[in-house]
C-alpha positions in Angstrom: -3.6 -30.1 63.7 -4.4 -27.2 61.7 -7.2 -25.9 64.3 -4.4 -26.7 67.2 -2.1 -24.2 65.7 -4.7 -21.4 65.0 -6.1 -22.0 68.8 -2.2 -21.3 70.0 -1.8 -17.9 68.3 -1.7 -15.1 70.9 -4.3 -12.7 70.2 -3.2 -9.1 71.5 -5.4 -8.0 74.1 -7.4 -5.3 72.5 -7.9 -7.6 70.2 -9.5 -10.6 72.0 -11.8 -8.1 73.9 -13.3 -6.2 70.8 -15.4 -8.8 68.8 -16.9 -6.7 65.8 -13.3 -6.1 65.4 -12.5 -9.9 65.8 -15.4 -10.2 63.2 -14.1 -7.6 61.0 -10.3 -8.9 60.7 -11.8 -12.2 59.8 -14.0 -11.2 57.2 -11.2 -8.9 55.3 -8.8 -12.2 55.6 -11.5 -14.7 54.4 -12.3 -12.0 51.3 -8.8 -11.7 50.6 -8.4 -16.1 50.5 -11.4 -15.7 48.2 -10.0 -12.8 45.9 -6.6 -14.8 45.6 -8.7 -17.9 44.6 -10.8 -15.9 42.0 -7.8 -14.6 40.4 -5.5 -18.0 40.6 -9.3 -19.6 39.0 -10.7 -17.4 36.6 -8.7 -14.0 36.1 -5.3 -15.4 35.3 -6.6 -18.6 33.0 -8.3 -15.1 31.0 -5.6 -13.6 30.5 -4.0 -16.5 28.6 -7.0 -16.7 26.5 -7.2 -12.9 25.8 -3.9 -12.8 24.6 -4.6 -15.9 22.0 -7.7 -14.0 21.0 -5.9 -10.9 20.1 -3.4 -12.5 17.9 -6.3 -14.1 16.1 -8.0 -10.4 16.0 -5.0 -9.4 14.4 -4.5 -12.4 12.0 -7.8 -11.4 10.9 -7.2 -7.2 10.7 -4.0 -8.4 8.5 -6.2 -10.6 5.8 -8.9 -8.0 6.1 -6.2 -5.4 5.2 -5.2 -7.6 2.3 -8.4 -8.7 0.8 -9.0 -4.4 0.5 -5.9 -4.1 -0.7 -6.6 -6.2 -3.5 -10.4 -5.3 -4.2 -8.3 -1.5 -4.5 -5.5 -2.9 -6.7 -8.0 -4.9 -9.0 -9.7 -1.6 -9.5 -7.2 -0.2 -10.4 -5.8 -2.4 -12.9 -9.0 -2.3 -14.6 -8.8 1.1 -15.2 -5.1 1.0 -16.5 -6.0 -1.4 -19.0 -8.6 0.7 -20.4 -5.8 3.3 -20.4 -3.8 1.5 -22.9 -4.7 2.6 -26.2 -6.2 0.5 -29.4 -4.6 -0.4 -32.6 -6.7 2.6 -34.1 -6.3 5.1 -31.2 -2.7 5.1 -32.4 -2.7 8.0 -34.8 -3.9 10.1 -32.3 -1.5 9.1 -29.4 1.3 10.3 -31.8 -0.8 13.5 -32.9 -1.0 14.5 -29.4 2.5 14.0 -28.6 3.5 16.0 -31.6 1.4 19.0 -31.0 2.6 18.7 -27.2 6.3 19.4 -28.8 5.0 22.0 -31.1 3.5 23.6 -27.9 6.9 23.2 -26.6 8.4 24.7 -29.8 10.2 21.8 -31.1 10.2 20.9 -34.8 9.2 17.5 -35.6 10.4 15.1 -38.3 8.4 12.3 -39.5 7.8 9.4 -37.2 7.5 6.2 -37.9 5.6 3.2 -36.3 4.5 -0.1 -37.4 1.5 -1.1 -35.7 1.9 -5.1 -35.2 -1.5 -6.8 -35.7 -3.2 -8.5 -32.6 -6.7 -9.8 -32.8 -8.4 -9.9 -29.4 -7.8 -7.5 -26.4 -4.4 -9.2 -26.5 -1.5 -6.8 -25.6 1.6 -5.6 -27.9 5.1 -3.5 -27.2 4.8 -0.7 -30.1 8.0 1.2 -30.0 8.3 4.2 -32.9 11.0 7.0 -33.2 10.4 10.4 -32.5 12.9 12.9 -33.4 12.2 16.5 -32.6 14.8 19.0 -32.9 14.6 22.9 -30.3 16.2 24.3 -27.4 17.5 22.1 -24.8 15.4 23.5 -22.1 12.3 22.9 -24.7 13.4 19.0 -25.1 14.0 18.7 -21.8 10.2 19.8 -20.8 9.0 17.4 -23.5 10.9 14.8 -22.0 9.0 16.0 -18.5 5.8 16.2 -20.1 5.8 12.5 -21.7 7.2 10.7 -18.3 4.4 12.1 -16.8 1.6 12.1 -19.1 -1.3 10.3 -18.2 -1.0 8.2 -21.6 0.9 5.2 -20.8 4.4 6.0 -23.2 7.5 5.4 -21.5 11.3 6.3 -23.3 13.1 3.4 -24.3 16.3 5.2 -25.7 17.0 8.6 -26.0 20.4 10.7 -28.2 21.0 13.9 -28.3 22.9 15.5 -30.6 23.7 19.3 -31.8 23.9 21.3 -35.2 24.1 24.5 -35.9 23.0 25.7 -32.3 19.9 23.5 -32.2 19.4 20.6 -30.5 18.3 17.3 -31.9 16.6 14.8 -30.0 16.6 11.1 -31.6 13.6 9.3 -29.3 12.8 6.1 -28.9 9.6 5.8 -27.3 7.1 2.9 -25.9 3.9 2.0 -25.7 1.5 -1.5 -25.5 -1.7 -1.5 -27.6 -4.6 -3.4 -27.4 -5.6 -6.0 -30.5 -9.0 -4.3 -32.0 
């Protein structure tokens, strides 16, 4: 039935006397049905699996991403811990932070910590006053200077107060220290 209907179609008549171009048309049309069936069989069934693949190659960038992440962060870490000052390295934390207020010309009254005792490498919250008393530029640069000193001291309260022209600065300041 299917060779009937191909026998009936009506060749124009250039075309059924020239048959290298009778050759040629059927040659382009049977490497067309044969491109079409390559795509429909392997190109398109590729696709499908390249795009699973990809989102697997990116599952795997993301934990990558992580897992260097981490290995950075753990660094990291390390090194803060051995940032964090010892029972005894206390008297010279508050040393430097009083000649860093001299340097800023403030006067400095007596401080007073009591270091709570640890045994171990185990961690504690020291927190001591710090009064220094200067211009409120100066306490205002000391301020600066401790919030972004590489010493791990953070300000937990801090008053201000005035007399006689001078300012006074009542501190509260903060740090964690490591059992000897």
């Amino acid at each position: 039935m299917w060779s009937q209907s191909i026998r009936n179609i009506k060749l124009p008549a250039w075309l059924k006397e020239n048959k290298s171009l009778r050759l040629l048309f059927t040659v382009c049309g049977g490497l067309l049905i044969a491109d079409l069936l390559l795509y429909a069989l392997l190109v398109a069934p590729a696709a499908g699996v390249l795009k699973a693949e990809m989102a697997r190659y990116g599952e795997f960038r993301k934990r990558h991403a992580d897992a260097a992440l981490f290995q950075k962060q753990r660094k990291e870490l390390a090194g803060l811990k051995e940032g964090i000052p010892s029972q005894k390295d206390m008297p010279l934390l508050v040393k430097e932070l009083v000649q860093t207020a001299r340097r800023l010309n403030l006067t400095v009254s007596s401080i007073n910590y009591d270091i709570p005792r640890r045994s171990g490498e185990e961690l504690a919250l020291l927190s001591f006053t710090f009064p220094a008393e200067g211009r409120y530029a100066d306490i205002k640069r000391f301020v600066y200077e401790v919030e972004t000193s590489d010493r791990i001291v953070g300000i937990q309260e801090l008053k201000l107060g005035e007399e006689k022209g001078r300012v006074k600065a009542q501190m509260k300041l903060m740090t964690y220290v490591r059992g000897q």
